[in-house]
mmCIF file of the N, C-alpha and C atoms, coordinates in Angstrom:
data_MODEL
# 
_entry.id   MODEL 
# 
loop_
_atom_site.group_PDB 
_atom_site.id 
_atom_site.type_symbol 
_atom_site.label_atom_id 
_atom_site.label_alt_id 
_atom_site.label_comp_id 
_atom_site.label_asym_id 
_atom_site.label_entity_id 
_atom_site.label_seq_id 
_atom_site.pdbx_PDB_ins_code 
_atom_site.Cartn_x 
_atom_site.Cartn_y 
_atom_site.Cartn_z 
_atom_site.occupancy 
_atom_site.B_iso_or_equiv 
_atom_site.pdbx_formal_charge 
_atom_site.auth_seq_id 
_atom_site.auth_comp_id 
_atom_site.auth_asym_id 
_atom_site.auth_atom_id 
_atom_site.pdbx_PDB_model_num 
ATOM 1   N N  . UNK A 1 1  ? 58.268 -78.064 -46.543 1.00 0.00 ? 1  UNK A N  1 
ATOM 2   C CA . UNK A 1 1  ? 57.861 -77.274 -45.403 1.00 0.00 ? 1  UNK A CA 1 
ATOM 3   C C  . UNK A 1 1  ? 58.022 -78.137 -44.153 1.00 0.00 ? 1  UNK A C  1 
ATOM 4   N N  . UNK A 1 2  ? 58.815 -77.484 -43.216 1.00 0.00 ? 2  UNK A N  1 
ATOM 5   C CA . UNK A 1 2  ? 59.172 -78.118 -41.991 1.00 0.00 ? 2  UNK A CA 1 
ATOM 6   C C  . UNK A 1 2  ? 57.492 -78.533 -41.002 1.00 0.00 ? 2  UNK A C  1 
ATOM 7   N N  . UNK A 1 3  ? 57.293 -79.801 -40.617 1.00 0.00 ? 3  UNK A N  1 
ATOM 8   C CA . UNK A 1 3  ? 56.097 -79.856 -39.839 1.00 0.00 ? 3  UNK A CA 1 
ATOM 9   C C  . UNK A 1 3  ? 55.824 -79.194 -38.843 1.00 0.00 ? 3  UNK A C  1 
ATOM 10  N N  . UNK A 1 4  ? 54.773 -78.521 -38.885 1.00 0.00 ? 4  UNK A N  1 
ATOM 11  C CA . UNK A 1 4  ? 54.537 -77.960 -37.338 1.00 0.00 ? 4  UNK A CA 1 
ATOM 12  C C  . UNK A 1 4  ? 53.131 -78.579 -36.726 1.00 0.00 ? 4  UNK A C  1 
ATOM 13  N N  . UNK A 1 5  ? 54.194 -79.228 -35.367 1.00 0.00 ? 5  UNK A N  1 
ATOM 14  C CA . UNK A 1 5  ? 53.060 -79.765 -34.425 1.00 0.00 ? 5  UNK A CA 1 
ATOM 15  C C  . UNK A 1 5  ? 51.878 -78.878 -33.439 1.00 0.00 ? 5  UNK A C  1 
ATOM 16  N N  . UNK A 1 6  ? 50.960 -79.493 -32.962 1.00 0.00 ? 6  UNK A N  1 
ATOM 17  C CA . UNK A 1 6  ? 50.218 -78.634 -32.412 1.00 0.00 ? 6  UNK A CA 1 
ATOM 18  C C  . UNK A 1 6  ? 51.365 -78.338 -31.058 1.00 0.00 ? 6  UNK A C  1 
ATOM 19  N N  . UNK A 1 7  ? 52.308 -79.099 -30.332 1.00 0.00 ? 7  UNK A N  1 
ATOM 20  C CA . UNK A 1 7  ? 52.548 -78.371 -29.229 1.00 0.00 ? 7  UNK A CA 1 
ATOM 21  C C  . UNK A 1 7  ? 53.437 -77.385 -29.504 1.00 0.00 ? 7  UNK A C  1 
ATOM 22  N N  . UNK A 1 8  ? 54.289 -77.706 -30.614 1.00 0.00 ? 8  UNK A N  1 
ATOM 23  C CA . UNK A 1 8  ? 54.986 -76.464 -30.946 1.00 0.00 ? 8  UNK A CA 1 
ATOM 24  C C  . UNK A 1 8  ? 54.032 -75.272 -31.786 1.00 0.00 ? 8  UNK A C  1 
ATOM 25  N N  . UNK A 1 9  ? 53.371 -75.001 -32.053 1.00 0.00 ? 9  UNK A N  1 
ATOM 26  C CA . UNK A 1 9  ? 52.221 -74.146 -32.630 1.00 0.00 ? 9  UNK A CA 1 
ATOM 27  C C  . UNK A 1 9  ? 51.632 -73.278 -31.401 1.00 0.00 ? 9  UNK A C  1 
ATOM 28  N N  . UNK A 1 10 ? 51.450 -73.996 -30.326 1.00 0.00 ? 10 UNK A N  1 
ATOM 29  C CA . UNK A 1 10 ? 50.809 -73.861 -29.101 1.00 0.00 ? 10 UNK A CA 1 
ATOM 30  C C  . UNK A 1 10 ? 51.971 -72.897 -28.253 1.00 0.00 ? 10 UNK A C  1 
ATOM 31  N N  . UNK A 1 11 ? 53.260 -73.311 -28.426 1.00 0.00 ? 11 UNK A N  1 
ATOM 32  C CA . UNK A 1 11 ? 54.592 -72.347 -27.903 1.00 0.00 ? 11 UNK A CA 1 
ATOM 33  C C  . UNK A 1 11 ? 54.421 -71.155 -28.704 1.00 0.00 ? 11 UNK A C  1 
ATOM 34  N N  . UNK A 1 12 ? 54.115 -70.990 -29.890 1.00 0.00 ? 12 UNK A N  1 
ATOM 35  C CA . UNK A 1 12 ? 54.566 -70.329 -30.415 1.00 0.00 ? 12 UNK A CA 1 
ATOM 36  C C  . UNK A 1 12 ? 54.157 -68.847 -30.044 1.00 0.00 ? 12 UNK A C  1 
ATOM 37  N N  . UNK A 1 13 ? 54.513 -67.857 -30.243 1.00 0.00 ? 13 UNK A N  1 
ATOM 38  C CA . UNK A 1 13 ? 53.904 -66.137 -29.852 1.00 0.00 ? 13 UNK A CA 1 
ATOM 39  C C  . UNK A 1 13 ? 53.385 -65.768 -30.949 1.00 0.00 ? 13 UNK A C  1 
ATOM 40  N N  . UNK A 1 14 ? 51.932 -64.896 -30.653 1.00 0.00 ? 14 UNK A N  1 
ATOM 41  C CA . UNK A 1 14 ? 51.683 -64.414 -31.567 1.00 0.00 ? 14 UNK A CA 1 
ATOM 42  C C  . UNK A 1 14 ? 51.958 -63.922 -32.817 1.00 0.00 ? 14 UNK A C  1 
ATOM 43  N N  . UNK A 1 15 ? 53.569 -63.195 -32.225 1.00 0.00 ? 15 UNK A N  1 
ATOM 44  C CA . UNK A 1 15 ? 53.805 -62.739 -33.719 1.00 0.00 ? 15 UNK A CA 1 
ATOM 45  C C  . UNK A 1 15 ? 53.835 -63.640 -34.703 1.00 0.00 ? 15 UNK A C  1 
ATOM 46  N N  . UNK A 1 16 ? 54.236 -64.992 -34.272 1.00 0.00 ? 16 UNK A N  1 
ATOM 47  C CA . UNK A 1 16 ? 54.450 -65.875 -35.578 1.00 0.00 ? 16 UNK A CA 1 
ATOM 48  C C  . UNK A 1 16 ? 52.868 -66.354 -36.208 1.00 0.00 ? 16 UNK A C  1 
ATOM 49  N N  . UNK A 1 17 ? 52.273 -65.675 -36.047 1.00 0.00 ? 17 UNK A N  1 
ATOM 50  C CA . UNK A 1 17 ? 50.887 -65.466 -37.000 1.00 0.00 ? 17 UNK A CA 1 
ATOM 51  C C  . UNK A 1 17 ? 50.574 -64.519 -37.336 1.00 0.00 ? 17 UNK A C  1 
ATOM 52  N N  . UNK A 1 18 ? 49.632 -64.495 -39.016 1.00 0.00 ? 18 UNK A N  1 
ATOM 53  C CA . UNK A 1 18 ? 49.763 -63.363 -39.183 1.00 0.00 ? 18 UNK A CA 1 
ATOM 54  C C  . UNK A 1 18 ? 48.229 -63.063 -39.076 1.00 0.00 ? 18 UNK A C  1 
ATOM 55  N N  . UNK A 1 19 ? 47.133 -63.447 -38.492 1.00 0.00 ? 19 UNK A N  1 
ATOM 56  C CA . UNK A 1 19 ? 45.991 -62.970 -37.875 1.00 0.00 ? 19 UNK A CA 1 
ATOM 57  C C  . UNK A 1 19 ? 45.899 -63.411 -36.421 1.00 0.00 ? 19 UNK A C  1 
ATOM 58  N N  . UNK A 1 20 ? 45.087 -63.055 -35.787 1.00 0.00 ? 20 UNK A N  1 
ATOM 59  C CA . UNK A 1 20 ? 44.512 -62.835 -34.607 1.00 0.00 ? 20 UNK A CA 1 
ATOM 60  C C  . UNK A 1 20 ? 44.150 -64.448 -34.684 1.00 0.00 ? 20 UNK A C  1 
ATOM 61  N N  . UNK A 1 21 ? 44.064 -64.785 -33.264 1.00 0.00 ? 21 UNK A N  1 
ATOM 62  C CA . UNK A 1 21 ? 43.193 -66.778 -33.407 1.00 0.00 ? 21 UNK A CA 1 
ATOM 63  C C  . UNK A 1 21 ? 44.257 -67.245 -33.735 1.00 0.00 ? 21 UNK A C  1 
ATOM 64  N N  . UNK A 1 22 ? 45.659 -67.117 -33.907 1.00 0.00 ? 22 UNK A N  1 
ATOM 65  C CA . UNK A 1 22 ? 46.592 -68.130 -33.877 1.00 0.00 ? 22 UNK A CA 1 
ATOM 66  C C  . UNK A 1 22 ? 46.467 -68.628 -35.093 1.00 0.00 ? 22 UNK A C  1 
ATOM 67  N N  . UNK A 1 23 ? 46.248 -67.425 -36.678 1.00 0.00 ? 23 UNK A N  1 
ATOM 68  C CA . UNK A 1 23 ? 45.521 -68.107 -37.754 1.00 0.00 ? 23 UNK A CA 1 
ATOM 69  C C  . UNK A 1 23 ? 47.038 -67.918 -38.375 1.00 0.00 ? 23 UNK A C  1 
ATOM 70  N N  . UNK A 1 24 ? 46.924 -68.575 -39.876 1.00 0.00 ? 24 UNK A N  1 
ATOM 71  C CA . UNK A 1 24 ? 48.028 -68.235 -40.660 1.00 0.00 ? 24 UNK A CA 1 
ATOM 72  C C  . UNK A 1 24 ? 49.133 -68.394 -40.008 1.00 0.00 ? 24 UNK A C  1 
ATOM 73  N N  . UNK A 1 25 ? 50.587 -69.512 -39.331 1.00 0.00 ? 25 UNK A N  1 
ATOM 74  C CA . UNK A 1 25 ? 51.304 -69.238 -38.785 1.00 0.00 ? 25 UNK A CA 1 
ATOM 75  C C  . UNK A 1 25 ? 52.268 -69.236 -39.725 1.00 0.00 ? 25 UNK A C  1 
ATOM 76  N N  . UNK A 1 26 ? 53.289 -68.159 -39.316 1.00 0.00 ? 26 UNK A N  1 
ATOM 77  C CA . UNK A 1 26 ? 54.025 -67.613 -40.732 1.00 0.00 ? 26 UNK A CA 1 
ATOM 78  C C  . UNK A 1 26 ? 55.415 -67.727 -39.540 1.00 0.00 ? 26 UNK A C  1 
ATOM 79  N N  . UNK A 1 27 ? 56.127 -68.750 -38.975 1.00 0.00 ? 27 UNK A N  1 
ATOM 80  C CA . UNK A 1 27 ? 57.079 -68.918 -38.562 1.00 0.00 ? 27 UNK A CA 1 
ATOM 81  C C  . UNK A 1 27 ? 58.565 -68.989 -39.086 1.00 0.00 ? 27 UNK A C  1 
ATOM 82  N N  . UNK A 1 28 ? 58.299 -69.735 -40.622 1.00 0.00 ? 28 UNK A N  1 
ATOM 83  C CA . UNK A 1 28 ? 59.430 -69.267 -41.775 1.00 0.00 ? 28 UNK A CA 1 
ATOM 84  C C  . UNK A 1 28 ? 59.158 -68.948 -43.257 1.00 0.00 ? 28 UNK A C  1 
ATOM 85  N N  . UNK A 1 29 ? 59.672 -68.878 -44.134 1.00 0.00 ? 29 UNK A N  1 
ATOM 86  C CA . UNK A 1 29 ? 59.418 -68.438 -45.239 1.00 0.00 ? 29 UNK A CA 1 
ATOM 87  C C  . UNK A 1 29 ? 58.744 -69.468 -46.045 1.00 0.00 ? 29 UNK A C  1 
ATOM 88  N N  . UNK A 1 30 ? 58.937 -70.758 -45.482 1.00 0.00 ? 30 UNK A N  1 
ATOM 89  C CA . UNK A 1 30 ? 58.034 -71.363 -46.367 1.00 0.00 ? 30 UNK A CA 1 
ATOM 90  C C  . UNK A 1 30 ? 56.249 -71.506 -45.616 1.00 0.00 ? 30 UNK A C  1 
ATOM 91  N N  . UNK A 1 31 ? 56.309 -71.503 -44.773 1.00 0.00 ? 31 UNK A N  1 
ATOM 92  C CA . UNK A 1 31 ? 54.866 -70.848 -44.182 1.00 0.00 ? 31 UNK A CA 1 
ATOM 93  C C  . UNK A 1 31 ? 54.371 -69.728 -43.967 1.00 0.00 ? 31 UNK A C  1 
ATOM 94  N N  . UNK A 1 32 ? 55.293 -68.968 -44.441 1.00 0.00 ? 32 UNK A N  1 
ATOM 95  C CA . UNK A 1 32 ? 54.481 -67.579 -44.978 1.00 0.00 ? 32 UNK A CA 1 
ATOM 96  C C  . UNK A 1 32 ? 54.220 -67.564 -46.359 1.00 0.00 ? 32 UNK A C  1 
ATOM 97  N N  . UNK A 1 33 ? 54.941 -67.912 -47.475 1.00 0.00 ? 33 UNK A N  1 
ATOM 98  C CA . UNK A 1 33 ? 54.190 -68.630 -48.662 1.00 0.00 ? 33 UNK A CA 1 
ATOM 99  C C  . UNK A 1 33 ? 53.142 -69.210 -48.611 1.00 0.00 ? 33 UNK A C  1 
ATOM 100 N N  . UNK A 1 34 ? 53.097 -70.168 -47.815 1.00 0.00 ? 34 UNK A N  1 
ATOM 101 C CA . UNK A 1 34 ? 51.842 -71.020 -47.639 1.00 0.00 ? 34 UNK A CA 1 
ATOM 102 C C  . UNK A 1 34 ? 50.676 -70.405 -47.115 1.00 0.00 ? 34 UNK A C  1 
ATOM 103 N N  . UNK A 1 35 ? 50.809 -69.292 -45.954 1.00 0.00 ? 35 UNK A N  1 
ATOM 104 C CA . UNK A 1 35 ? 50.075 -68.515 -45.641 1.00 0.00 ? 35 UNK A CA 1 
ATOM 105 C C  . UNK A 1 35 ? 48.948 -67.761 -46.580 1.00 0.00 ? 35 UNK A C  1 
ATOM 106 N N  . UNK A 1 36 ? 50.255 -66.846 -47.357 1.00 0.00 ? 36 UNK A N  1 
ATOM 107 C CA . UNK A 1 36 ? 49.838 -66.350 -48.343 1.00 0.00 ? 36 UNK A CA 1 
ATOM 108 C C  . UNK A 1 36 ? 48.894 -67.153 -49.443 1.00 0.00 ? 36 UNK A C  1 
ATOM 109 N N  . UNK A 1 37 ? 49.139 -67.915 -49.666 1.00 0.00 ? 37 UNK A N  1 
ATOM 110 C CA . UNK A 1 37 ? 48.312 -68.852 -51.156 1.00 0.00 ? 37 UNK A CA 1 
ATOM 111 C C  . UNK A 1 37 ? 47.097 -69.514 -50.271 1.00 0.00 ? 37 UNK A C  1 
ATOM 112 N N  . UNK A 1 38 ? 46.841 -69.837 -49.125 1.00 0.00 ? 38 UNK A N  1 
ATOM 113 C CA . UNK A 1 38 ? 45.656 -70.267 -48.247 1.00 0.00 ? 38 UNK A CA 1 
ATOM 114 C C  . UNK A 1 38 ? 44.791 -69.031 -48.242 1.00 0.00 ? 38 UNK A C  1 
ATOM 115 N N  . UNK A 1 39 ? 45.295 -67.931 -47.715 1.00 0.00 ? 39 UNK A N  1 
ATOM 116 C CA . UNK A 1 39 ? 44.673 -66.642 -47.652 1.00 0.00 ? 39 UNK A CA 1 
ATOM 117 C C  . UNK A 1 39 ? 44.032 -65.852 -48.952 1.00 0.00 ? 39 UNK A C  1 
ATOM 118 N N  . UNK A 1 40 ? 45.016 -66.711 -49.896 1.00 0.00 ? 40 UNK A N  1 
ATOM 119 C CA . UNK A 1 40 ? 44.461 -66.233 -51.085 1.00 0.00 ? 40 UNK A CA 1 
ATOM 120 C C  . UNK A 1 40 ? 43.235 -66.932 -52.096 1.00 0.00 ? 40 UNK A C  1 
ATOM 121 N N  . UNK A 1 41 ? 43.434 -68.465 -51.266 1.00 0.00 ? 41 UNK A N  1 
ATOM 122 C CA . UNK A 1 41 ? 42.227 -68.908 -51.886 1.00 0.00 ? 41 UNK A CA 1 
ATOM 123 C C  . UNK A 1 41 ? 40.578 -68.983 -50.790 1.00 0.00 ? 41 UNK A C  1 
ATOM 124 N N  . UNK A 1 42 ? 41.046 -68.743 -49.827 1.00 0.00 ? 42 UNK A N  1 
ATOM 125 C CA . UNK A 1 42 ? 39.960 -68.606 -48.972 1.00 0.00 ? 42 UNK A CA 1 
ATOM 126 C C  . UNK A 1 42 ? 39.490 -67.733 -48.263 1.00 0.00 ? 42 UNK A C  1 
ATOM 127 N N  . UNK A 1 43 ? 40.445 -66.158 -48.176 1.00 0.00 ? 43 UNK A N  1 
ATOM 128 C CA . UNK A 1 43 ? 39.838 -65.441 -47.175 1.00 0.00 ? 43 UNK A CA 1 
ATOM 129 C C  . UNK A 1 43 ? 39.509 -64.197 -47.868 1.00 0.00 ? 43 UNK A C  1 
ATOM 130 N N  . UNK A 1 44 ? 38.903 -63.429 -46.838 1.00 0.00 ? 44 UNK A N  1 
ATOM 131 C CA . UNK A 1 44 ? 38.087 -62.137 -47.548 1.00 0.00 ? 44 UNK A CA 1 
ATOM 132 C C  . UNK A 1 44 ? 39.054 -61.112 -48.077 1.00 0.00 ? 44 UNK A C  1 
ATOM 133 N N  . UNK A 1 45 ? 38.673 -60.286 -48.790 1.00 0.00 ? 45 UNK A N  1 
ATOM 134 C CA . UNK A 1 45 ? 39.368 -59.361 -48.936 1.00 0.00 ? 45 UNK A CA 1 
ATOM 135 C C  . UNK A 1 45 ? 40.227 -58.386 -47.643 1.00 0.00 ? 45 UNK A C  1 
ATOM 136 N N  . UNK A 1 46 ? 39.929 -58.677 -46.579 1.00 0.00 ? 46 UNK A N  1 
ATOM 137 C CA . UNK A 1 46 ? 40.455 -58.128 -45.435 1.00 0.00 ? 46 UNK A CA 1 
ATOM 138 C C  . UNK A 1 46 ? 41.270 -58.184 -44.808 1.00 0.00 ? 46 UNK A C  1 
ATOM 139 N N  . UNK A 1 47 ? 41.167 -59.843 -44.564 1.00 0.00 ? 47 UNK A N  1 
ATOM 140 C CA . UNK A 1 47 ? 42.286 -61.005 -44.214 1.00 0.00 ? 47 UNK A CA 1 
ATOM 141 C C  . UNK A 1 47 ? 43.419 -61.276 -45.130 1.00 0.00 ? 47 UNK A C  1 
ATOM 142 N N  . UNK A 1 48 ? 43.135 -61.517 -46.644 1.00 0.00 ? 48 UNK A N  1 
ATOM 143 C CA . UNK A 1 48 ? 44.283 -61.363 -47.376 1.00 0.00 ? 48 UNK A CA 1 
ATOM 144 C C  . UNK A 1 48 ? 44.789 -59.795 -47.196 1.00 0.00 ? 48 UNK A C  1 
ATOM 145 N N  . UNK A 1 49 ? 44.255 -58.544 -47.000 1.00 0.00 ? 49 UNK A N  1 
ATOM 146 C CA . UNK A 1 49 ? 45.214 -57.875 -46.576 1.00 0.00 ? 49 UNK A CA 1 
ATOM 147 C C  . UNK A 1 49 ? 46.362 -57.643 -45.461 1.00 0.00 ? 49 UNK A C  1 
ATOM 148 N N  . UNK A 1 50 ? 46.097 -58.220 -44.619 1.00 0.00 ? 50 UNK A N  1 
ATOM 149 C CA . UNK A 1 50 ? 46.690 -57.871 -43.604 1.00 0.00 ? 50 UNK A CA 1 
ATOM 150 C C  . UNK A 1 50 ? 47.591 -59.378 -43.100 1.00 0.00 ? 50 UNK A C  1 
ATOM 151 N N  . UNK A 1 51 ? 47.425 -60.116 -43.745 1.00 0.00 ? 51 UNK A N  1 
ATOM 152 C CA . UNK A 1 51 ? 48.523 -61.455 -44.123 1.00 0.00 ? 51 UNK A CA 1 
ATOM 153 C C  . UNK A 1 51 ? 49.573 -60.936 -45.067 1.00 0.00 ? 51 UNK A C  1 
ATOM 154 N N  . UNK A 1 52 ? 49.148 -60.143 -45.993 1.00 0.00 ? 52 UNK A N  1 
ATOM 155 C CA . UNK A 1 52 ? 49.833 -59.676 -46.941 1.00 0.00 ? 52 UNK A CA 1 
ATOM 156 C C  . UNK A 1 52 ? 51.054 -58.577 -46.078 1.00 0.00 ? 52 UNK A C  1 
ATOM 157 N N  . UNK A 1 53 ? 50.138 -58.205 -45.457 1.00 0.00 ? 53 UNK A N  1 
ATOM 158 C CA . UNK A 1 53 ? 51.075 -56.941 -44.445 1.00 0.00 ? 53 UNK A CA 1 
ATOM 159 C C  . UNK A 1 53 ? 51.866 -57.830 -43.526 1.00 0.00 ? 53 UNK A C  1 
ATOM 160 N N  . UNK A 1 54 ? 51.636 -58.702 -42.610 1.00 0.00 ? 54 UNK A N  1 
ATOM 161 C CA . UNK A 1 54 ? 52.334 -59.367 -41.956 1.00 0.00 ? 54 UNK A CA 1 
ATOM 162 C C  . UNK A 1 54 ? 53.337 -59.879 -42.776 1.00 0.00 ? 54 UNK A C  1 
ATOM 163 N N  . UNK A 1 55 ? 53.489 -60.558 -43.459 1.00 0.00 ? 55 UNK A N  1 
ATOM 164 C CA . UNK A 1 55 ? 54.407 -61.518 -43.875 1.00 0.00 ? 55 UNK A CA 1 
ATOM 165 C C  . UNK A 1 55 ? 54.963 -60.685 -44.546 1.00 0.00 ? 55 UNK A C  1 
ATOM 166 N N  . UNK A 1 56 ? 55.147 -59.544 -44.953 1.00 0.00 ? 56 UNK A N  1 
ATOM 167 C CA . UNK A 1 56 ? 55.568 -58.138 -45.575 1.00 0.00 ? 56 UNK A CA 1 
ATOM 168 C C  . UNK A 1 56 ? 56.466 -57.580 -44.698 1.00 0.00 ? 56 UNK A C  1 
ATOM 169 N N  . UNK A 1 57 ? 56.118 -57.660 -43.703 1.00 0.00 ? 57 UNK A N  1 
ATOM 170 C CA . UNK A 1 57 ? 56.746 -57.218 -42.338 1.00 0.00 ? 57 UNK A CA 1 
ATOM 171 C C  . UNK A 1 57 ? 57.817 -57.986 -42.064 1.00 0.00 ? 57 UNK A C  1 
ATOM 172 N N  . UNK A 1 58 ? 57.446 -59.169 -41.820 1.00 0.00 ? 58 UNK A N  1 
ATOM 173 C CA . UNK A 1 58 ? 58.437 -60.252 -41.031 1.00 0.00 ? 58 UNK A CA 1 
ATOM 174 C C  . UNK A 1 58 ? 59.211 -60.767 -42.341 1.00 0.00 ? 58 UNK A C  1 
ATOM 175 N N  . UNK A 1 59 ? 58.991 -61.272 -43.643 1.00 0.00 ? 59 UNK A N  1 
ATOM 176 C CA . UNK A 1 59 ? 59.829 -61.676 -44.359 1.00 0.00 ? 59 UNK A CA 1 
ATOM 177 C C  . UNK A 1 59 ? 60.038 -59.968 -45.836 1.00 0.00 ? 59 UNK A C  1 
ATOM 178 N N  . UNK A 1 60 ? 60.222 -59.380 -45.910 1.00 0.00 ? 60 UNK A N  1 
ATOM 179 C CA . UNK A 1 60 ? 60.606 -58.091 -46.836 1.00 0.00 ? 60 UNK A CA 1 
ATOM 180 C C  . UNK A 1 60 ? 60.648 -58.796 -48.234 1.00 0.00 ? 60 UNK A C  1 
ATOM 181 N N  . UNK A 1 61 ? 61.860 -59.934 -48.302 1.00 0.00 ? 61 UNK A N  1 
ATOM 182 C CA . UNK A 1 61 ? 61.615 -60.247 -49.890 1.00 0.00 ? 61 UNK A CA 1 
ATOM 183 C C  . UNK A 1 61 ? 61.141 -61.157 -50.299 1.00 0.00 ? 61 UNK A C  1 
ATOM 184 N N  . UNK A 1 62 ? 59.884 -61.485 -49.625 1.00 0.00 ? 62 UNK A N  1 
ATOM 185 C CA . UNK A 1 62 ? 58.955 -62.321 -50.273 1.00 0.00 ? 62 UNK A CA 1 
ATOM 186 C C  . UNK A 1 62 ? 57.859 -61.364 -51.070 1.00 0.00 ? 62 UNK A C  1 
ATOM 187 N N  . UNK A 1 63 ? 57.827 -61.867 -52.368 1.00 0.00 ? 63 UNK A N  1 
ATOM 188 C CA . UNK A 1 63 ? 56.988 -60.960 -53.131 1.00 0.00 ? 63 UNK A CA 1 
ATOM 189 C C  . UNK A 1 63 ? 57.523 -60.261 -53.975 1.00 0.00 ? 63 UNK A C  1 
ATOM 190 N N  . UNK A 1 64 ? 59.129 -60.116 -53.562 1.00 0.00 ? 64 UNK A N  1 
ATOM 191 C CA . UNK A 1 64 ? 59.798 -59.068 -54.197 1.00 0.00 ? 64 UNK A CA 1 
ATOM 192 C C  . UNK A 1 64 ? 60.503 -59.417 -54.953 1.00 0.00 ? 64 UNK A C  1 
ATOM 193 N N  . UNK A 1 65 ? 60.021 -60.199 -56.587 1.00 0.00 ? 65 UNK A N  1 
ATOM 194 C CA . UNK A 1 65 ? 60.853 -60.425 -57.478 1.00 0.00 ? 65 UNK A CA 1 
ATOM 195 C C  . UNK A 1 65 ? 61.117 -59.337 -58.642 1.00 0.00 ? 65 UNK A C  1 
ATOM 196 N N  . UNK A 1 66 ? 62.344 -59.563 -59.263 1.00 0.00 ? 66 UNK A N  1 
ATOM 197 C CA . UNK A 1 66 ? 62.540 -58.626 -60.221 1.00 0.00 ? 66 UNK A CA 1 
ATOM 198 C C  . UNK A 1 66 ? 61.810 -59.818 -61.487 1.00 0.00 ? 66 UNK A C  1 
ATOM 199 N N  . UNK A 1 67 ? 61.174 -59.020 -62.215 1.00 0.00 ? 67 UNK A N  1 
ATOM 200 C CA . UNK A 1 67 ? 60.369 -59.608 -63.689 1.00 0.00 ? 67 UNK A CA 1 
ATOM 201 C C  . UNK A 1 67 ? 61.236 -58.920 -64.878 1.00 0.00 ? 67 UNK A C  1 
ATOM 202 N N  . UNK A 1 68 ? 61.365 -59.927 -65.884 1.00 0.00 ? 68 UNK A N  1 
ATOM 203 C CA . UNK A 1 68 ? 61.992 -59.427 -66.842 1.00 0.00 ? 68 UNK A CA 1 
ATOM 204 C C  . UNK A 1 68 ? 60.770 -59.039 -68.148 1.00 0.00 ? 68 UNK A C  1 
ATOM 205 N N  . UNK A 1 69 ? 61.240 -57.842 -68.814 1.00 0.00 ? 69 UNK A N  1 
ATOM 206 C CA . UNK A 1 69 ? 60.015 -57.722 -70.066 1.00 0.00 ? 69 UNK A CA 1 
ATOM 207 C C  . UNK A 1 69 ? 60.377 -58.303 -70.882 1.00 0.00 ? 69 UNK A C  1 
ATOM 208 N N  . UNK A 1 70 ? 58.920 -58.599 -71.590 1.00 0.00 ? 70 UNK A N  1 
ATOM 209 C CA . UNK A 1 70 ? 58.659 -59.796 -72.940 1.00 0.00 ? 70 UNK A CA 1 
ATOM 210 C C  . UNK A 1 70 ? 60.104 -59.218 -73.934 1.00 0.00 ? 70 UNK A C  1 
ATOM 211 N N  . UNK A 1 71 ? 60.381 -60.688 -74.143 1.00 0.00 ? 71 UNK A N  1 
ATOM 212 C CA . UNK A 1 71 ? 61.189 -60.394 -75.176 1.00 0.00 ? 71 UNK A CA 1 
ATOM 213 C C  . UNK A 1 71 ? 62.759 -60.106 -74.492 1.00 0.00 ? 71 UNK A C  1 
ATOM 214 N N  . UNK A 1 72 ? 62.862 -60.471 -73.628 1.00 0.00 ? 72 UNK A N  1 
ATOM 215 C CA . UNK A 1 72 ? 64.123 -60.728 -73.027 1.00 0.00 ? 72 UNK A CA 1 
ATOM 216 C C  . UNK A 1 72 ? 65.284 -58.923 -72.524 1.00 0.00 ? 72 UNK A C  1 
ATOM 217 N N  . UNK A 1 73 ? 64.475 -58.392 -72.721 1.00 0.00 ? 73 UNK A N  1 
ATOM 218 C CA . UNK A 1 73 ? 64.816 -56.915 -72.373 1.00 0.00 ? 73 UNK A CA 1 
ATOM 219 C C  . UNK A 1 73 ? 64.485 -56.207 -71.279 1.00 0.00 ? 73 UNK A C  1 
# 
């Protein structure tokens, strides 16, 4: 994951977060992963929704794997 400094964090526009407060910054796909798994171990049921929606928004195929069924079929 590429570092992000506070002054570049501080440039950044809202959209590249995916809550309000400059929380979760989901600028590329690997910090919207990261987003996601922070949100998932610490925030309410509310907040992981709507991280979930953001980064849904801005990245489409994250999340979106094809699974194969047991047994190789």
């Amino acid at each position: 994951m590429a570092k992000l400094s506070s002054k570049r964090r501080k440039r950044m526009s809202t959209k590249s977060f995916a809550l309000p407060g400059k929380r979760y910054p989901i600028p590329d796909k690997t910090h919207a992963r990261n987003a996601l798994a922070r949100v998932s171990a610490h925030g309410t049921p509310a907040e992981k929704a709507r991280v979930r929606k953001a980064v849904a928004r801005k990245y489409p195929s994250i999340g979106k794997t094809s699974r194969r069924k047991k047994g190789g079929k």
